[in-house]
C-alpha positions as CSV (number, residue, x, y, z in Angstrom):
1,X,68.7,200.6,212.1
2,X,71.1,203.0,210.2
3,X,72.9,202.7,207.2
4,X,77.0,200.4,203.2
5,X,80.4,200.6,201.2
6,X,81.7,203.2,199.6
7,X,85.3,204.3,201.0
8,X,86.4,207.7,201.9
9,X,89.4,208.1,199.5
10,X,90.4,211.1,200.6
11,X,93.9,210.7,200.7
12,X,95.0,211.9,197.7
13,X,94.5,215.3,198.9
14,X,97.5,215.4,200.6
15,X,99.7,214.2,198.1
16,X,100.8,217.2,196.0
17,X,102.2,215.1,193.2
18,X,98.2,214.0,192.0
19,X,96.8,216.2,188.8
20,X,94.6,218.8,189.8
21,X,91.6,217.5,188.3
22,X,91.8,214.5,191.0
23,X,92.3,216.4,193.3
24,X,89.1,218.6,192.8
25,X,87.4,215.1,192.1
26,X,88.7,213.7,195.8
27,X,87.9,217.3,197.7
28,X,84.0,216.6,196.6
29,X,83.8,213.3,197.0
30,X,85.0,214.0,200.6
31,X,83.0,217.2,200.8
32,X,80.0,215.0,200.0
33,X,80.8,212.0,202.2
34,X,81.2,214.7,205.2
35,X,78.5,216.2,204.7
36,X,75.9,212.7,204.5
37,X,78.1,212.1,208.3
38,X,77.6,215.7,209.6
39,X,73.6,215.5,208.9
40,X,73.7,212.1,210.2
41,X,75.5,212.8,213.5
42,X,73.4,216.0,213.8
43,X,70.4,213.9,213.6
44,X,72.0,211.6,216.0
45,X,73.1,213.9,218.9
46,X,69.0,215.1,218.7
47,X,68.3,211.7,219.0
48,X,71.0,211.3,221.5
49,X,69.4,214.3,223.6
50,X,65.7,213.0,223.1
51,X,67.1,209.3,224.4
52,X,68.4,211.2,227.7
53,X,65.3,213.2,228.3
54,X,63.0,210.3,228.3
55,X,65.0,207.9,230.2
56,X,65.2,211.1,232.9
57,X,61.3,211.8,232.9
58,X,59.8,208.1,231.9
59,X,62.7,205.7,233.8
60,X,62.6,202.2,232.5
61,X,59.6,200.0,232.7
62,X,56.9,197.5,231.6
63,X,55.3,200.5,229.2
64,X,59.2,202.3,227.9
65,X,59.5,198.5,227.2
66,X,56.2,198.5,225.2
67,X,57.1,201.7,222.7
68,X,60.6,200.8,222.2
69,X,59.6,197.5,220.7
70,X,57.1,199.4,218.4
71,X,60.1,201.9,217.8
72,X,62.7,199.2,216.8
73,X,60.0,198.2,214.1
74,X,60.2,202.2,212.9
75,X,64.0,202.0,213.6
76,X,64.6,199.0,211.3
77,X,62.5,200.8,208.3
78,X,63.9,203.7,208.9
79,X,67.2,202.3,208.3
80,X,65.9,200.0,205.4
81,X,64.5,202.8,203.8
82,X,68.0,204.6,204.0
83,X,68.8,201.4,201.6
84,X,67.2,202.3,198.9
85,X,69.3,205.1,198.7
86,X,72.0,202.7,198.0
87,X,70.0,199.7,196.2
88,X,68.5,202.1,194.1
89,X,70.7,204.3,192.8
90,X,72.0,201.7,189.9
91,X,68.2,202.3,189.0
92,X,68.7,205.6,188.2
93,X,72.2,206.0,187.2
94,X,72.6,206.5,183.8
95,X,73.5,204.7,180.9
96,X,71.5,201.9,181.2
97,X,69.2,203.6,183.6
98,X,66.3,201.0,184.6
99,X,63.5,203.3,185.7
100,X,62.5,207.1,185.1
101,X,62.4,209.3,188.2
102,X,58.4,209.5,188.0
103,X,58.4,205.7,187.8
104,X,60.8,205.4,190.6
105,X,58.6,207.7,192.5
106,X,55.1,206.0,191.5
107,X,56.7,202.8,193.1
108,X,57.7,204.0,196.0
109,X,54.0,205.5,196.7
110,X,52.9,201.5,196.1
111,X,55.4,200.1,198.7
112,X,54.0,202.8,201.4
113,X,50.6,201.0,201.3
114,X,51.8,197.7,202.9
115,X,53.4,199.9,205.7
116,X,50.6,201.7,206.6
117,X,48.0,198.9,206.7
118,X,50.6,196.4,209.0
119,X,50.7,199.7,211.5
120,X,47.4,200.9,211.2
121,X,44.6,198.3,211.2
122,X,47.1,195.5,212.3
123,X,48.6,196.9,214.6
124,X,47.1,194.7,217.3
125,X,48.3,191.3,216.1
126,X,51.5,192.8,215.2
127,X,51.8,194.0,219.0
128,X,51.1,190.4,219.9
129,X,53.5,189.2,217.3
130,X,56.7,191.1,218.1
131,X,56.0,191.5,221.6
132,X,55.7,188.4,223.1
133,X,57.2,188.3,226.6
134,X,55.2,191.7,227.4
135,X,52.0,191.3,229.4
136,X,48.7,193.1,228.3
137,X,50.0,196.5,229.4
138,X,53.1,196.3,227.7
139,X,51.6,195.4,224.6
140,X,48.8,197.9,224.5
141,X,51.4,200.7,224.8
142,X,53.2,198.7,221.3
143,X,49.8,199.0,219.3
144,X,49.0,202.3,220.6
145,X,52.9,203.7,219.6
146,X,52.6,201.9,215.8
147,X,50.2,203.5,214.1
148,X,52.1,207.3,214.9
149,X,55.5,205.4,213.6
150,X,53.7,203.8,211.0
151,X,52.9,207.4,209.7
152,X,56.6,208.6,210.1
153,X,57.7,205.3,208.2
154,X,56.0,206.3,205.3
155,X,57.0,209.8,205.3
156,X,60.5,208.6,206.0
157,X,60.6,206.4,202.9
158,X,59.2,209.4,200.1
159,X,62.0,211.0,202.3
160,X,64.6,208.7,201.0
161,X,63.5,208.4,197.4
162,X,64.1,211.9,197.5
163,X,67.1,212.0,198.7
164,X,68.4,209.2,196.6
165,X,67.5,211.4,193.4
166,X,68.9,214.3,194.7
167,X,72.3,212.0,195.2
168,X,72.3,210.9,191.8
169,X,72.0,214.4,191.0
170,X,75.0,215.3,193.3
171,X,72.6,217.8,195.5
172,X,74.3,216.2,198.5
173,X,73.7,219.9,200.6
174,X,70.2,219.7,199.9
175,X,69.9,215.9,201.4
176,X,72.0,217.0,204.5
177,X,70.0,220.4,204.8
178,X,67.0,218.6,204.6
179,X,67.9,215.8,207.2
180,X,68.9,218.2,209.7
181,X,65.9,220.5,209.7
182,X,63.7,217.6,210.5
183,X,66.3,216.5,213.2
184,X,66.1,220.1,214.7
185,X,62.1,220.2,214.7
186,X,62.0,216.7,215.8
187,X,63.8,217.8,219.2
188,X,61.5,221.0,219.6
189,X,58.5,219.0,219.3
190,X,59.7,216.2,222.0
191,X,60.3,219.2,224.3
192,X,56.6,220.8,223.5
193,X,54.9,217.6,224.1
194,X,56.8,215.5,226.8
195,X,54.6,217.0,229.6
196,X,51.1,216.0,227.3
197,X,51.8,212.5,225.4
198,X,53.7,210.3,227.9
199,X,55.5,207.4,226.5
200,X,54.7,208.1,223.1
201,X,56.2,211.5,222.9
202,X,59.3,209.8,221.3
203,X,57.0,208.8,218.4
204,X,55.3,212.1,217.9
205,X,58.6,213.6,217.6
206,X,59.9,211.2,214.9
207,X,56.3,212.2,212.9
208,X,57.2,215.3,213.2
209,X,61.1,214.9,212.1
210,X,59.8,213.1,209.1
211,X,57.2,215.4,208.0
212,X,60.0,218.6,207.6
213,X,62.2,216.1,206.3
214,X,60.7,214.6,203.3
215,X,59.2,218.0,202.5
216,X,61.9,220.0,202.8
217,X,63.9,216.9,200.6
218,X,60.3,217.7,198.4
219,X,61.4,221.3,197.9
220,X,65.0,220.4,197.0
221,X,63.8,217.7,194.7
222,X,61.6,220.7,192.6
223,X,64.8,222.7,192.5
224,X,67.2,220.2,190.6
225,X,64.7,219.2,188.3
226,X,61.3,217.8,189.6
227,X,60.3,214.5,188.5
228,X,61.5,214.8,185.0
229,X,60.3,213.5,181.7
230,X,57.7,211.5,181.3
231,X,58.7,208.1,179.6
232,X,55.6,206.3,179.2
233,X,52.3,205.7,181.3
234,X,52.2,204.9,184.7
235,X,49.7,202.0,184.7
236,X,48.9,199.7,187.5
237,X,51.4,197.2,185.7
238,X,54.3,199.9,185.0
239,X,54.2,200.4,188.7
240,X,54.2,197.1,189.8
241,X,57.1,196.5,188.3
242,X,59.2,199.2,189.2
243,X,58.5,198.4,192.8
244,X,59.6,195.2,191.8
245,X,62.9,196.6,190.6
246,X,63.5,198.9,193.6
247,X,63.0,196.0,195.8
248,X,65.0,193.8,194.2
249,X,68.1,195.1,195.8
250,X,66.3,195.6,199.3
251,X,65.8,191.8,200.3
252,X,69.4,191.3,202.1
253,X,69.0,195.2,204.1
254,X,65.6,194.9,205.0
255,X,66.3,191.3,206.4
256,X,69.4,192.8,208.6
257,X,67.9,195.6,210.0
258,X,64.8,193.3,210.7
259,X,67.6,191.0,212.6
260,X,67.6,193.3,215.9
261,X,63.4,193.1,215.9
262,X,63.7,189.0,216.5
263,X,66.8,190.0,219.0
264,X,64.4,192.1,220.9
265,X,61.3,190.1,221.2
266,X,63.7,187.2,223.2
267,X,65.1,190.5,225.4
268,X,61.2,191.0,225.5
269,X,61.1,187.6,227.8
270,X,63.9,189.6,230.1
271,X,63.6,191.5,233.3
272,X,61.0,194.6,233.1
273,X,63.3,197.9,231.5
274,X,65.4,195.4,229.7
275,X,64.0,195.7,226.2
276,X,64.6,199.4,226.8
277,X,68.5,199.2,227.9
278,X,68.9,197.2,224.9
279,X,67.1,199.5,222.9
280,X,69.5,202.3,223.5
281,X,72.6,200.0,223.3
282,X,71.7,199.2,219.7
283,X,70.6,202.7,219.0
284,X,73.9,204.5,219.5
285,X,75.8,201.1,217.9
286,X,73.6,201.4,214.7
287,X,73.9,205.2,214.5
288,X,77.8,204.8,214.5
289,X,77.6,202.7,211.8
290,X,75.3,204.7,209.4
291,X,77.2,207.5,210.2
292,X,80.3,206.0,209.0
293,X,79.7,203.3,206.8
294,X,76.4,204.1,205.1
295,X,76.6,208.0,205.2
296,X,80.2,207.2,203.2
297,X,78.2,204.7,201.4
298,X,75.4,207.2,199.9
299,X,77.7,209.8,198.7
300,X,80.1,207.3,196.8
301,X,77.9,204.8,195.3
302,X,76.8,206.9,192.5
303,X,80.5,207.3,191.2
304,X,81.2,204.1,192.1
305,X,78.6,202.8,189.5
306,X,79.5,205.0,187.1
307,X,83.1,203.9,187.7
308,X,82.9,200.4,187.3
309,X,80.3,200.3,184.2
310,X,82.9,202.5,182.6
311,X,86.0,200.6,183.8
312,X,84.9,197.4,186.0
313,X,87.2,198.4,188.9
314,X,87.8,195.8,191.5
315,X,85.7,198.1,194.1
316,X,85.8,195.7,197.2
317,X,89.4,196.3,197.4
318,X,90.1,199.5,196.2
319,X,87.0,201.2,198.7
320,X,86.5,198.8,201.7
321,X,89.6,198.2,203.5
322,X,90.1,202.4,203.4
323,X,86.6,203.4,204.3
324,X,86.5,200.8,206.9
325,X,89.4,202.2,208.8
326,X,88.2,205.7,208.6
327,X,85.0,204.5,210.2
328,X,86.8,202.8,213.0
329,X,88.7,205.8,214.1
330,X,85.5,206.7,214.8
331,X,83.5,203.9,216.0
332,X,86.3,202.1,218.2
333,X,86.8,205.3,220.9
334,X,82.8,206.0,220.7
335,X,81.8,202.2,221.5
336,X,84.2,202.7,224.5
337,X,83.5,205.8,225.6
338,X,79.5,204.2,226.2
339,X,80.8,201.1,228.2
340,X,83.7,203.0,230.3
341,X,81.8,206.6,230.9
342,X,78.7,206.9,229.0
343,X,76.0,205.1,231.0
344,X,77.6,205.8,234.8
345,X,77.9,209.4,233.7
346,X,74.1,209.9,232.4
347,X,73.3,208.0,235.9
348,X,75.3,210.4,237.4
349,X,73.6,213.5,236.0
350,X,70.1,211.7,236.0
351,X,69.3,209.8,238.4
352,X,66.0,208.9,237.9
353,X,66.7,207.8,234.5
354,X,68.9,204.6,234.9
355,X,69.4,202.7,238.1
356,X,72.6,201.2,239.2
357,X,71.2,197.5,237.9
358,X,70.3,199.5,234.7
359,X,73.8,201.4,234.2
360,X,75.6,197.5,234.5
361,X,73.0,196.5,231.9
362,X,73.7,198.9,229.5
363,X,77.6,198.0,229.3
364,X,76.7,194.4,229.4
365,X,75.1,195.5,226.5
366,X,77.3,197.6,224.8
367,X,80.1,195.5,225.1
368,X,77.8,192.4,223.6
369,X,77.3,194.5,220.6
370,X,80.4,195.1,220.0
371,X,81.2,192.5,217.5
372,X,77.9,193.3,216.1
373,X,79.2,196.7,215.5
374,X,82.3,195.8,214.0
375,X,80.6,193.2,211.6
376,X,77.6,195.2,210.7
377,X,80.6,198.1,209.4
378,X,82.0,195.6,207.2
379,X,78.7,194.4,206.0
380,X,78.1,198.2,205.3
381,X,81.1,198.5,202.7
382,X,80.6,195.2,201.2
383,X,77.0,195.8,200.0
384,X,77.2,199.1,197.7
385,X,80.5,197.5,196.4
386,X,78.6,194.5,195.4
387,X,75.6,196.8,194.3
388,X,77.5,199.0,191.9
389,X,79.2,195.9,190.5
390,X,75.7,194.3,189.8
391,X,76.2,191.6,192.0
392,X,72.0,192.3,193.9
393,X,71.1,188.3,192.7
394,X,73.1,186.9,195.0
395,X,72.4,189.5,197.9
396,X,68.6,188.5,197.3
397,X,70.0,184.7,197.5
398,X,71.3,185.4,201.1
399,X,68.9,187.1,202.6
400,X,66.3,184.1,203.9
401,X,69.2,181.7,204.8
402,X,70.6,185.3,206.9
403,X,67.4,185.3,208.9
404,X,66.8,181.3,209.6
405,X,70.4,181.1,210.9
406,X,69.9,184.4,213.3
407,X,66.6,182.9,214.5
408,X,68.5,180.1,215.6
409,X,71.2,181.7,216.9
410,X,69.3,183.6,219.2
411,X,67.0,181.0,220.2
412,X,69.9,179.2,221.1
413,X,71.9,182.1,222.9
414,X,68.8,183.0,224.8
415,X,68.2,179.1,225.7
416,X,72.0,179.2,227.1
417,X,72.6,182.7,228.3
418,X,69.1,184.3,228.7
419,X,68.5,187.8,227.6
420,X,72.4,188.2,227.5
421,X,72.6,185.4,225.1
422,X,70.3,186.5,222.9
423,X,72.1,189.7,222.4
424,X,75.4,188.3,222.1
425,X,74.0,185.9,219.3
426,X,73.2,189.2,217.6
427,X,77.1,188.9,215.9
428,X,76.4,185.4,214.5
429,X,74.1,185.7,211.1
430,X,76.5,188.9,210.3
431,X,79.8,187.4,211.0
432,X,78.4,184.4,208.3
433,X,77.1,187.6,205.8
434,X,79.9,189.6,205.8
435,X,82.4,186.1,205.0
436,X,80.4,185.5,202.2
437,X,79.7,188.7,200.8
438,X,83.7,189.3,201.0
439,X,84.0,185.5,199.1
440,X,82.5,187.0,196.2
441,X,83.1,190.4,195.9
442,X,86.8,190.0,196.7
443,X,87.1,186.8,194.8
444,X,91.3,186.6,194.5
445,X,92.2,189.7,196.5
446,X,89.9,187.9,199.8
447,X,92.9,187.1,201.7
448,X,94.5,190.7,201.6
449,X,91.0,192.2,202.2
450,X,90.2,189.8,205.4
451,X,94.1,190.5,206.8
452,X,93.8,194.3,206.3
453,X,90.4,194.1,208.2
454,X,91.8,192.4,210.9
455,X,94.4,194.3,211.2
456,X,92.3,197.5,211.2
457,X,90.0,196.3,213.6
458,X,92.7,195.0,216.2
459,X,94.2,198.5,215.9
460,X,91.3,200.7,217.0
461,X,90.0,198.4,219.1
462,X,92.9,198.1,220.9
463,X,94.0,201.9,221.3
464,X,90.4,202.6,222.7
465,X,90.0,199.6,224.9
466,X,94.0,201.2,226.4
467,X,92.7,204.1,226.3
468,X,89.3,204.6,228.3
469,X,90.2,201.6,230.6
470,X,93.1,203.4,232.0
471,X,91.3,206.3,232.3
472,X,88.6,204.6,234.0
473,X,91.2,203.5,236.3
474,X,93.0,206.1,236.8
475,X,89.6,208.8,237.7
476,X,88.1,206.2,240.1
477,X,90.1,206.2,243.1
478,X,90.4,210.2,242.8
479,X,86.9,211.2,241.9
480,X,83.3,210.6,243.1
481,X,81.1,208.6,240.7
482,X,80.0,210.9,239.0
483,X,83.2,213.1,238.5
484,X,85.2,209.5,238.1
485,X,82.1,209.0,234.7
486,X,83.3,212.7,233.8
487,X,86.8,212.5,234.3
488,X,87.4,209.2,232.0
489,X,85.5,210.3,228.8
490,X,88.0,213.2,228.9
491,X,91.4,211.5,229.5
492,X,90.0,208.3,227.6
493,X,89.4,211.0,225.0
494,X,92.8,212.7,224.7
495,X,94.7,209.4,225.2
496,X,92.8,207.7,222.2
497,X,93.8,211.1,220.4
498,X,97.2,210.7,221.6
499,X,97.4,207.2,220.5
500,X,96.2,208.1,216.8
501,X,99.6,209.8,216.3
502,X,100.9,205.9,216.3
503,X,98.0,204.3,214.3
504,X,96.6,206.5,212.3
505,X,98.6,209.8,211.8
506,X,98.1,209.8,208.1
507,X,94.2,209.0,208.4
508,X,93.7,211.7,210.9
509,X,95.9,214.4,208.6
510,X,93.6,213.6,205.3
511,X,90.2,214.3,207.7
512,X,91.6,217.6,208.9
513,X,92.3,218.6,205.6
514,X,88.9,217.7,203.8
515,X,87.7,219.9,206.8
516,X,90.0,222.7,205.5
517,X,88.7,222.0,202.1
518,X,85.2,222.0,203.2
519,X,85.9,225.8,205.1
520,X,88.1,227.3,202.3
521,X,85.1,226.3,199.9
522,X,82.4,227.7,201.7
523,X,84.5,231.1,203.1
């Protein structure tokens, strides 16, 4: 995936001495940035649920291994087109505003075409093409799965041009209402079909998750306004170039969500059920970070363009060090939670969904993507930042040398290491993104920005690697697998709470009282 700068700057909130009017301002920034997380974490625990009902009734396998390759190709659009919520609000954002909302919307029904020709009549050679190491079975079960994703791509992208007006627009409720209806239906129609449609119900579900999401964010775009004026014709050459200018900010995402599709094609070459381990590993670390740092991203990088064509703030300073630590409060306890409890506890309560080679997999896994995690959070903050600032030439620039240098860090990872190799190589191309996206953003301040990172990330990281591993220490001589799985998510749990008075006291005080904010505004 999915989904990016923007820094919760909540903290104002607490500090009585601020003028009203900032205060108000913070609340709703907050308000919004909560409730781009709550939608996304919604539409993560479905997700979460789904992930856990079709390990239980499908295992892992030669054909799970088949769809999830198809399904990291929907995942990494599905996350790119979460982007363009980001890339394209300078678009739209008045003054200076680039393209009309019809044109913005005429462009975005040009860029579906490609999409639904490389899943639909191609969908053989692409099987071929992304799943290498699969034999014929594997691979039949790819082309069958992308032509049903292919279809929830597209509704998935109109989704997010939606949804990226509506932001510009401030109709935040109506993005995270919209987002959580198609999470909700999504579910119900995996639990209709699981018993008729096999190893593709996963796919069905996400068509139908993206068909009450973009038109419910359909309806919600009619209510704030429609499409708006109409500034000129929408010829063939008019619409060509606006989907020039909405991709012209899209080169750099769509490259590094497409970095986990080369990372899985090597895992393809693995053991049979590996490609699906991994899968899920990657899953739950890429839906951390887009509830974090993208969901934070898409509710701030409207003001944050306005800000600095008004002002031209330093952002990377003043919003990445801030947001980043509020998204590893959450991130750092969560990533742990996986290796120490998570996959022995769902073994635990379903058995016949991972085996005990499978469990060991899936924290070899998790704890591989770890860096990946941390980076791709960084990488997350830095882009809007550089976005709002005008700074999209040089994210084009990086985006081809970004994808040569992960190809050959996973060829070489996977030459060394094997499968595990390949995924740990996953960190590499990142790491080198997020240094030179921090050079020129930060410019002067990079020193103080890098040190505060560190810093940040040794913190967290720390406190939840304490945490759960004593936990996990202390529940398995006492407890029975299962109970042991159990018993250290919930002591991991309340020590990394405990441990939060100590590194983040303030941090945690500002979130609880945006929620307070949030409850007394909508009492």
């Amino acid at each position: 995936m999915v989904r990016s700068s923007g820094e919760m700057s909540i903290e104002s909130i607490t500090l009585p001495q601020e003028p009203v009017s900032r205060s108000a301002s913070t609340v709703s920034k907050a308000r919004a940035g909560m409730a781009m997380s709550i939608a996304t974490f919604v539409m993560a625990a479905a997700s979460g649920l789904q992930a856990v009902l079709y390990l239980s009734r499908f295992g892992t396998n030669l054909h799970t291994d088949g769809f999830f390759v198809a399904f990291a190709v929907y995942t990494t659009f599905g996350v790119f087109s979460q982007t363009l919520r980001l890339t394209s609000v300078p678009l739209l954002v008045e003054p200076r505003a680039r393209l009309s909302v019809r044109e913005f919307a005429a462009a975005l029904v040009l860029l579906a075409l490609p999409v639904a020709i490389v899943t639909g009549p191609l969908a053989g050679p692409v099987s071929h093409l992304i799943a290498p190491g699969l034999g014929h079975a594997g691979r039949s079960v790819t082309a069958a799965a992308l032509p049903v994703l292919g279809g929830a791509m597209v509704l998935q992208l109109w989704a997010a041009g939606a949804a990226t007006v509506l932001a510009v627009r401030g109709r935040f409720g109506s993005i995270a209402t919209a987002y959580i209806a198609g999470a909700v239906v999504g579910l119900f129609t995996f639990l209709a079909l699981m018993d008729h449609t096999g190893v593709q119900t996963l796919g069905w579900s996400m068509l139908a998750m993206a068909a009450i999401t973009c038109a419910t964010m359909l309806f919600g775009l009619a209510d704030s306004g429609g499409l708006g004026a109409r500034r000129r014709p929408l010829t063939p050459s008019v619409q060509a170039r606006a989907a020039g200018a909405v991709l012209g900010g899209t080169p750099v995402y769509l490259v590094f969500n497409m970095l986990f599709v080369v990372t899985l094609a090597f895992a393809s070459r693995g053991a049979a059920g590996d490609a699906t381990v991994l899968s899920y590993a990657y899953l739950f670390a890429s839906y951390l970070v887009a509830g974090t740092g993208t969901a934070l991203g898409m509710s701030r990088i409207p003001e944050m363009t306005r800000r600095f064509r008004a002002e031209g703030s330093e952002l990377v300073e003043e919003t990445v060090p801030q947001g980043y630590r509020y998204a590893m409060l959450l991130v750092a306890p969560a990533m742990a939670g996986l290796i120490t409890a998570g996959a022995p506890l769902i073994h635990a309560l379903l058995p016949h969904s991972l085996t005990t080679s499978n469990v060991h997999t899936l924290r070899v896994f998790t704890a591989l993507l770890v860096p990946w995690t941390v980076v791709a959070l960084v990488v997350n903050f830095l882009i809007p930042a550089l976005l709002a600032s005008g700074r999209s030439r040089l994210l084009n620039q990086v985006a081809l040398p970004l994808l040569a240098l992960h190809l050959v860090a996973t060829a070489v990872g996977s030459a060394l290491f094997g499968v595990n190799g390949a995924v740990g190589a996953a960190a590499v191309a990142p790491t080198c993104l997020a240094a030179v996206l921090l050079l020129a953003g930060a410019r002067r301040s990079c020193a103080s920005v890098s040190t505060k990172l560190a810093r940040e990330t040794a913190a967290f990281a720390s406190l939840a690697a304490v945490a759960f591993g004593l936990a996990w220490a202390i529940s398995v001589p006492l407890l029975t697998a299962g109970g042991a799985a159990a018993g250290a998510a919930v002591l991991g749990a309340a020590a990394y709470v405990a441990g939060l008075r100590l590194v983040a006291r303030r941090e945690v005080g500002v979130v609880l009282g945006a929620i307070a904010a949030r409850r007394g505004a909508s009492a």
